[in-house]
C-alpha positions in Angstrom: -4.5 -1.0 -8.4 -0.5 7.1 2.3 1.7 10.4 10.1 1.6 10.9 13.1 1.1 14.2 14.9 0.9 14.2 18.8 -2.8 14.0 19.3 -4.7 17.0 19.9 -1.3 18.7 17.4 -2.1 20.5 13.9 -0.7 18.8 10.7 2.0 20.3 8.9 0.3 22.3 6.1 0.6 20.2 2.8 2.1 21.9 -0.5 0.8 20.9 -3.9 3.3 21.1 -6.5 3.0 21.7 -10.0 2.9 18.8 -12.6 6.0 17.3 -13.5 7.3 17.5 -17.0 5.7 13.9 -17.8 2.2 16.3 -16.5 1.7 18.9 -18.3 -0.3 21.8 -16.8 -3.9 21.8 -17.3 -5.8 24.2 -19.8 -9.7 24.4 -19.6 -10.3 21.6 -17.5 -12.8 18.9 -17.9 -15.5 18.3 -15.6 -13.4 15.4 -13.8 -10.5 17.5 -13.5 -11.8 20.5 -12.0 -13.6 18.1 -9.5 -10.4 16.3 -8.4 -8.7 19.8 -8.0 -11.9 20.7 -5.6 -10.7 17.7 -3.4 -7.4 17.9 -3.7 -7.9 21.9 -2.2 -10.2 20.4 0.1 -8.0 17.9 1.2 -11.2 15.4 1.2 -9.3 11.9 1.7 -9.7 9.3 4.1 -7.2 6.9 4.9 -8.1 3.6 6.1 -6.0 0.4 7.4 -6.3 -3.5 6.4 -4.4 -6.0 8.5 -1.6 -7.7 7.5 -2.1 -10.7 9.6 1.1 -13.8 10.7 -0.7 -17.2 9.7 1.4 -19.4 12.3 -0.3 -16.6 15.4 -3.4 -15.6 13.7 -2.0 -11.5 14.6 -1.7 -8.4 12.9 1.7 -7.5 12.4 0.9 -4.8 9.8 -1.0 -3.0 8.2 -1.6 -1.7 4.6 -3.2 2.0 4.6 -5.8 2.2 1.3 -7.2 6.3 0.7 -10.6 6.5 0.2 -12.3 9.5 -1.3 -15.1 11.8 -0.1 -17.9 9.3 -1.6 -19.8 12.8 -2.9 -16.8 13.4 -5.5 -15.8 9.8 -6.1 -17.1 6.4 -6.5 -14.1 4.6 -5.5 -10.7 4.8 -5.2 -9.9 3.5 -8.6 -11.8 6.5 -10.3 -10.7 8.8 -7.8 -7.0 7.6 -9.2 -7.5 7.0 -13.1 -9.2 10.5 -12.9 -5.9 11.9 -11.3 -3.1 10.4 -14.0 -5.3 11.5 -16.6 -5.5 15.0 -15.3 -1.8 15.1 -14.6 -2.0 15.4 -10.7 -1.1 11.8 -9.8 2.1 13.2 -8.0 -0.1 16.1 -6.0 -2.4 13.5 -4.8 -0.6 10.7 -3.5 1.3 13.0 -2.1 -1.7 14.4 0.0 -2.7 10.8 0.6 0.9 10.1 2.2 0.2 13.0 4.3 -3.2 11.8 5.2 -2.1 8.4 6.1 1.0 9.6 8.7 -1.7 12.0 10.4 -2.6 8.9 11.6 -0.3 6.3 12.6 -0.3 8.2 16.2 -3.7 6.0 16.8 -1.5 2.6 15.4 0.3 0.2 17.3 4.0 1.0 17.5 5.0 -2.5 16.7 3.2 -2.5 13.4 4.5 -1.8 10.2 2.8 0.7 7.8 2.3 -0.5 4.1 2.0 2.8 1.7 1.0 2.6 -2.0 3.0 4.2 -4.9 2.5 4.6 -8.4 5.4 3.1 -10.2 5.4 6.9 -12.1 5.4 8.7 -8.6 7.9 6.4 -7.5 10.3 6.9 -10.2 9.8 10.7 -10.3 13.3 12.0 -9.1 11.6 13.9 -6.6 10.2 11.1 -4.8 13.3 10.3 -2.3 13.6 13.7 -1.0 9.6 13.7 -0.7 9.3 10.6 1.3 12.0 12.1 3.6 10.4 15.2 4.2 7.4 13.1 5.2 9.6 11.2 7.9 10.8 14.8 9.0 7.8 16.1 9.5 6.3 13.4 11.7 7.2 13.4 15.0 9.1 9.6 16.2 8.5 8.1 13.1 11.3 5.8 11.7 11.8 4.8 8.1 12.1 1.2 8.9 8.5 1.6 10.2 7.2 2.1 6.3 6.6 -0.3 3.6 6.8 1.4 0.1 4.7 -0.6 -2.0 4.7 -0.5 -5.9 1.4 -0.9 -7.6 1.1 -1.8 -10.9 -1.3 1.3 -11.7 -0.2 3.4 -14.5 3.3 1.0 -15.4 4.7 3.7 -17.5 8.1 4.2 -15.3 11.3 4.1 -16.8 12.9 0.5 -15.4 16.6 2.5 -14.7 14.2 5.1 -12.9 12.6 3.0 -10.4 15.0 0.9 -9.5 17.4 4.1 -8.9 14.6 5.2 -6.6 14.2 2.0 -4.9 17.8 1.8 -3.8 17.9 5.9 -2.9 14.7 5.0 -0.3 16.0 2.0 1.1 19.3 3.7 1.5 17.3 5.9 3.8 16.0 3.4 6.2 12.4 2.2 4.1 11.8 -1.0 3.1 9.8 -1.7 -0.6 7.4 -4.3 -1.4 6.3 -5.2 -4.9 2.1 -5.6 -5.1 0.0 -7.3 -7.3 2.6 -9.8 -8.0 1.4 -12.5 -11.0 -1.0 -10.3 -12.3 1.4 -9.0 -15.0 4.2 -10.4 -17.3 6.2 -8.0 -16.3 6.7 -8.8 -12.6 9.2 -11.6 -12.6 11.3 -9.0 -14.3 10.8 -6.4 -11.6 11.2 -8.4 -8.9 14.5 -9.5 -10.3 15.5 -5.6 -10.8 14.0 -4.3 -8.0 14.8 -6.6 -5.0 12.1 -5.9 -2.8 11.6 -6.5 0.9 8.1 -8.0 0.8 6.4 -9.9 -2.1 2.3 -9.5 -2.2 0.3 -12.1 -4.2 -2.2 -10.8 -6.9 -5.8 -11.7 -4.8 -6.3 -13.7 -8.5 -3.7 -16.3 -6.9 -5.9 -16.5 -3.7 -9.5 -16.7 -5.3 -10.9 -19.8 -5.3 -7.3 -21.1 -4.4 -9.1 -24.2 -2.3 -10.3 -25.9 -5.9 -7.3 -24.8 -8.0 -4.6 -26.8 -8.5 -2.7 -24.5 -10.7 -3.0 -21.4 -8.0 -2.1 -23.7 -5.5 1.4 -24.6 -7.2 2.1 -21.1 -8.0 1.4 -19.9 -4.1 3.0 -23.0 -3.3 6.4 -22.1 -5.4 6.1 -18.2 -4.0 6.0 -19.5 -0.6 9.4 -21.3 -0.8 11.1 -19.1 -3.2 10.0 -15.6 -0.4 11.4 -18.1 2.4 14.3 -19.1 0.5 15.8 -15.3 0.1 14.5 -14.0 3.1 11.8 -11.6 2.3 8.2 -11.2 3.1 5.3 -12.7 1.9 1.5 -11.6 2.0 -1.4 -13.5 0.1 -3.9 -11.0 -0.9 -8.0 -11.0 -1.3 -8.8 -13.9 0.8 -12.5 -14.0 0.9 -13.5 -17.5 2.6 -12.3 -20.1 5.5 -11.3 -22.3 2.8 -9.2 -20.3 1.4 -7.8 -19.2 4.5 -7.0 -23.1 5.1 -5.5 -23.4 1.6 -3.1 -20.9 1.9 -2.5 -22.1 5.6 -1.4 -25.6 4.1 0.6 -24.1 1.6 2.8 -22.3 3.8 2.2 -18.9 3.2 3.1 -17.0 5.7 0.5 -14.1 5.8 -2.2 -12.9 4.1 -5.0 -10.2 4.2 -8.0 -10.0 2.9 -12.0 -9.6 4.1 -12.2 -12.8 5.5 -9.2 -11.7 8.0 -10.5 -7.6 8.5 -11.9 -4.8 6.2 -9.9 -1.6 6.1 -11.1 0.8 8.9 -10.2 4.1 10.6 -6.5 3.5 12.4 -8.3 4.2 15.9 -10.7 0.8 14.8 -7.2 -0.6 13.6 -5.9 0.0 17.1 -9.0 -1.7 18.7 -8.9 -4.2 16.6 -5.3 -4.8 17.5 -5.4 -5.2 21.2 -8.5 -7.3 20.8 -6.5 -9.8 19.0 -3.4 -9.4 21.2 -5.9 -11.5 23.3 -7.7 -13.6 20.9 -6.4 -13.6 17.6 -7.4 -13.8 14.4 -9.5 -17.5 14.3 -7.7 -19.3 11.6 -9.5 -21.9 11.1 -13.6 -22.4 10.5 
């Protein structure tokens, strides 16, 4: 709606670029601009980590890395990224909270996989290929099949040919591509069909209040056996409560995230977390 450096090592120095053409350069900038270019100098982003967690073992088997802003220049995440595609510096940002998010994954299990949001307009940009492979270069024993490029549906203004060139140029590199937020749009049927991806995530509207819904139960229900059917990966998203957890349990869905499983934290809670639950996992049941 963002690797690792040997601990105790000095991340590679990040260069902003200027605005693509779609971006034009700013001129007397507003009061929200000039503060997202004082973070963006500052480099004032945190990156945190939600599981991903296997209903059939109750593990995490990955993990989905969400930037939050210094809470002094942004409410939230979704104002800290509305305020950046308006200002023409959605590119320059997620690129600083990729970097952000790899300066991390030293602290994260090995075995886990790495969920990083994209804008479908930064995903598209031609640039974005060569960008994610300089990331992977630049971050000691990291492996593209470790990464999961995952499309938001923030800021749908990308050029279908575009993306799906992009897709295939990525995966051609070793990443795999999941598609987020997926019945929250009409659109998404489409892209799914275009795009291919690797991993499906459920809008968290399919999961809320799933338990006394008939209708979201068939829909999660038909997802379920279609992701099984082809063979890619599926994640049910925003589940709040046990029953919900049970629903989507009975459904077959075969993970999920959500509050009710673990909040986002810092990757070295993440890895805590991680080999706490190697010995008990994740209760899935009340």
């Amino acid at each position: 709606m963002t690797h690792p450096q040997p601990l105790g090592g000095h991340p590679p120095a990040l260069t902003l670029v200027a605005a693509s053409p779609a971006e034009p350069p700013l001129t007397e900038p507003k009061p929200d601009c000039r503060r997202l270019g004082d973070l963006l100098d500052r480099q004032a982003l945190h990156p945190r980590f939600q599981a991903i967690v296997c209903l059939q073992t109750g593990l995490p088997v990955a993990y989905e890395c969400l930037t939050r802003p210094e809470a002094a220049s942004f409410a939230h995440a979704d104002e800290l990224f509305d305020t950046a595609d308006r200002c023409g510096q959605l590119w320059n940002l997620e690129a600083l909270a990729r970097a952000a998010a790899l300066r991390e994954l030293a602290h994260l299990p090995a075995s886990a996989q790495v969920f990083l949001n994209c804008s479908p307009a930064v995903f598209s940009d031609p640039r974005f290929p060569e960008a994610i492979a300089e990331n992977i270069r630049q971050t000691p024993a990291l492996e593209p099949s470790r990464l999961v490029l995952e499309i938001t549906e923030r800021a749908d203004d990308a050029a279908p040919g575009d993306l799906a060139r992009n897709v295939e140029a990525v995966r051609s590199l070793g990443f795999r591509v999941a598609l987020d937020d997926l019945g929250a749009r009409m659109n998404g049927l489409e892209r799914l069909v275009t795009l291919r991806p690797d991993w499906l995530k459920l809008d968290r509207t399919l999961a809320s209040a799933i338990d006394t819904d008939p209708v979201r139960q068939g829909l999660v229900r038909h997802f379920a056996r279609f992701a099984a059917e082809i063979g890619v990966g599926l994640v049910a998203e925003g589940v709040e409560t046990d029953a919900e957890l049970r629903t989507l349990i009975e459904l077959g869905a075969p993970h999920a995230q959500g509050y009710r499983l673990g909040r986002p934290v810092t990757a070295i809670e993440a890895a805590r977390e991680h080999a706490h639950a190697r010995l008990t996992p994740v209760p899935l049941a009340a």
